[in-house]
C-alpha positions as CSV (number, residue, x, y, z in Angstrom):
1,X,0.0,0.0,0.0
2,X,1.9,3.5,-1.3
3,X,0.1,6.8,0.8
4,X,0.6,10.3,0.2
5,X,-0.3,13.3,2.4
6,X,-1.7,16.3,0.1
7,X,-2.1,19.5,1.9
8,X,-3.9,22.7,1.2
9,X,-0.8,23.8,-1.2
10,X,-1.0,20.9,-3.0
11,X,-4.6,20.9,-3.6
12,X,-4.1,24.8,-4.7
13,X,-1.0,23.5,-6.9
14,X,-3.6,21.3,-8.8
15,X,-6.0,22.1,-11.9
16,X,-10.0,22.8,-10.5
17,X,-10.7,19.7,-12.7
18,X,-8.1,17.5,-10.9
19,X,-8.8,19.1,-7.3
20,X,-12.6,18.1,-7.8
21,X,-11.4,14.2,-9.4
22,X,-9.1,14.0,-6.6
23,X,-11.7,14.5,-3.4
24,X,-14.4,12.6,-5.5
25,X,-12.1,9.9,-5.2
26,X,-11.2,10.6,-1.7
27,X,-15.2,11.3,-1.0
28,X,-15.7,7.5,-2.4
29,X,-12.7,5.7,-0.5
30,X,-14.1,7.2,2.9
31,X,-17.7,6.7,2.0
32,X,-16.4,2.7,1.7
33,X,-14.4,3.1,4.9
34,X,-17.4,3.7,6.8
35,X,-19.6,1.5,5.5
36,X,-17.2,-1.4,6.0
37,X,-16.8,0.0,9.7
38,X,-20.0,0.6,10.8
39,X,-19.9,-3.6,10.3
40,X,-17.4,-4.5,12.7
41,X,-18.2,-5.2,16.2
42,X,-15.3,-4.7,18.6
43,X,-15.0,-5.1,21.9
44,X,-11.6,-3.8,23.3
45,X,-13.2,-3.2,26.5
46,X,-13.6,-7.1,26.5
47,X,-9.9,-8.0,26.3
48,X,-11.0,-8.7,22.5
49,X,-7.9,-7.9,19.9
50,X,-9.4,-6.0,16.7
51,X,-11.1,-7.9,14.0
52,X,-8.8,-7.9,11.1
53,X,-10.4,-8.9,8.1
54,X,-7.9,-11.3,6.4
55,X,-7.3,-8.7,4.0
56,X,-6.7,-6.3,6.4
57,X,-4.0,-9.1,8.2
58,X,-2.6,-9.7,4.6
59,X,-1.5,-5.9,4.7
60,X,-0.6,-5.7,8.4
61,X,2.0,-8.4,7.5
62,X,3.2,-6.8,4.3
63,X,4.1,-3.3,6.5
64,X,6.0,-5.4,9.2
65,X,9.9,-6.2,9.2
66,X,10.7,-9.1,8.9
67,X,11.6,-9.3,13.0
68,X,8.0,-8.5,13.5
69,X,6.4,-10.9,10.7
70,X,8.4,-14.0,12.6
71,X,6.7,-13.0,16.3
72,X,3.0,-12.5,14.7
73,X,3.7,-16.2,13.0
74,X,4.4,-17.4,16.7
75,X,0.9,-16.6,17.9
76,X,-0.4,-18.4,14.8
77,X,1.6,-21.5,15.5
78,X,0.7,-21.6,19.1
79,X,-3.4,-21.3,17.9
80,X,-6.5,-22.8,18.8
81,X,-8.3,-20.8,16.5
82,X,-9.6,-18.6,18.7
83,X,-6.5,-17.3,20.6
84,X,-2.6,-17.8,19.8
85,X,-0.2,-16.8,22.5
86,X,3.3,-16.2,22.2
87,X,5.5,-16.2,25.8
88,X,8.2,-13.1,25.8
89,X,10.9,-16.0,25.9
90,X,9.4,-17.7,22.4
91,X,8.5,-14.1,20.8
92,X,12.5,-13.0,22.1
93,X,13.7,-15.8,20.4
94,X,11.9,-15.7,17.3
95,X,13.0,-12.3,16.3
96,X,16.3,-12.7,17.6
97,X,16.3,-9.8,19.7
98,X,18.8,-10.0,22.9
99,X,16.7,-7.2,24.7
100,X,12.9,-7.4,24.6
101,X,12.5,-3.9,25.0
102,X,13.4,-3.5,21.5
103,X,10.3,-6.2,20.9
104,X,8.0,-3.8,22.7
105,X,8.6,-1.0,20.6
106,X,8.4,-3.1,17.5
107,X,4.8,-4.1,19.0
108,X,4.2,-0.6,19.3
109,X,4.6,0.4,15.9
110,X,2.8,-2.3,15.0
111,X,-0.3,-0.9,16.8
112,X,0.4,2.2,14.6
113,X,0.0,0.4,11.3
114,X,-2.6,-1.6,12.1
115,X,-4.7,1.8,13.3
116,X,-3.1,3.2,10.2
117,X,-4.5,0.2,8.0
118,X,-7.8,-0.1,9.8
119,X,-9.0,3.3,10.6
120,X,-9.5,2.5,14.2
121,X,-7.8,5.1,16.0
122,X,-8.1,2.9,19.6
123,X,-7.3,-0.3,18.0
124,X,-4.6,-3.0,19.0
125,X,-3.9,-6.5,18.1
126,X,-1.5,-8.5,21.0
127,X,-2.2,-7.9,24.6
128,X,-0.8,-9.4,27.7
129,X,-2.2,-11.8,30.7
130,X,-0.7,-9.9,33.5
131,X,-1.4,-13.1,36.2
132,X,1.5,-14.9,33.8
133,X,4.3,-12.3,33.6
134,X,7.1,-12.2,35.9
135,X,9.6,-9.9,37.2
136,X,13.1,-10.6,37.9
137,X,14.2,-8.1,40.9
138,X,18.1,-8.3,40.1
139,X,17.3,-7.3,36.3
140,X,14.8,-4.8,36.9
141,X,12.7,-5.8,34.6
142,X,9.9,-8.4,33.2
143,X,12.1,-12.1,32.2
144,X,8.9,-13.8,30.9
145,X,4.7,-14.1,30.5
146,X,2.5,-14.4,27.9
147,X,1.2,-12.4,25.5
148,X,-2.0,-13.1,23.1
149,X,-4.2,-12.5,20.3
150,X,-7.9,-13.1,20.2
151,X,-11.2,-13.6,18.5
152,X,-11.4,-13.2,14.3
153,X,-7.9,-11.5,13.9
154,X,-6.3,-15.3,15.0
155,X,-8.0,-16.9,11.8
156,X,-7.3,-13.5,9.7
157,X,-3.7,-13.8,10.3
158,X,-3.5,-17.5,9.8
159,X,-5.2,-16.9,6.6
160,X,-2.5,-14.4,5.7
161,X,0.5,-16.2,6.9
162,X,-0.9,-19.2,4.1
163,X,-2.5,-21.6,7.5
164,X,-5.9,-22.0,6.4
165,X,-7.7,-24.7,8.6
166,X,-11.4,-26.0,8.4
167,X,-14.0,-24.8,10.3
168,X,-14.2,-28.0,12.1
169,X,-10.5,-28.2,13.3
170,X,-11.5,-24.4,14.5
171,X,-14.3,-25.6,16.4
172,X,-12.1,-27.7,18.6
């Protein structure tokens, strides 16, 4: 996906003809957006991740380096269908990453695309059971837990990674 930011000079710069072709086309594209929004039901409040659509996942993966691409294929490998998880250790190790700080910011700018890619400016994708994580006083910081990903965006993202299952080996 190539995007461009046009301002007010660049709209100016423009022909009236191709200023009024340009926002039609803009007009259209959010017209879509919203209709294919108003669709979705999300609960974040639920602990649920977002709903990618597995078109949506398709281009979540294609924005991701390839650090980040590796992790998301950890929670697909460790799924039921309805929730993959990924521990810090397996997600550290996947990615290759001897600080998982570094994975934390990479999750970060994940949220960012996938708000970017969606539209949803309060969505997010991997969260965290907090009874599972633990803390290592002499290193001052988290050594392990578990992070997951929930609900639709589990099959979406299998779907994109190529791991298509039936519905009946999704049921179990």
């Amino acid at each position: 996906m190539i995007s461009f930011v046009i301002d007010e000079s660049h709209l100016r710069a423009l022909t009236p003809s191709a200023r009024h072709e340009l926002l039609r086309l803009v007009r259209k594209d959010l017209d879509s957006l919203k209709g294919r929004l108003a669709d979705i039901e999300w609960y974040p409040d639920r602990g649920q991740s977002y709903p990618l659509t597995p078109a949506q996942a398709e281009t979540l993966l294609h924005t991701q380096s390839r650090k980040v691409q590796k992790a998301l294929h950890v929670f697909v490998k460790n799924s039921d269908g309805e929730m993959g998880i990924g521990t810090l250790q397996e997600l550290v190790e996947a990615t290759g990453y001897s600080n998982p700080e570094k994975l934390s910011q990479d999750f970060g700018a994940l949220t960012q695309s996938l708000r970017s890619i969606t539209g949803e400016s309060q969505a997010w994708l991997i969260n965290w059971d907090a009874a599972t994580w633990e803390w290592s006083e002499s290193e001052q910081r988290y050594v392990d837990g578990e992070y997951f990903i929930n609900g639709p965006a589990v099959f979406s993202l299998r779907q994109a990674f190529g791991e298509v299952y039936e519905p009946a080996e999704l049921a179990r």
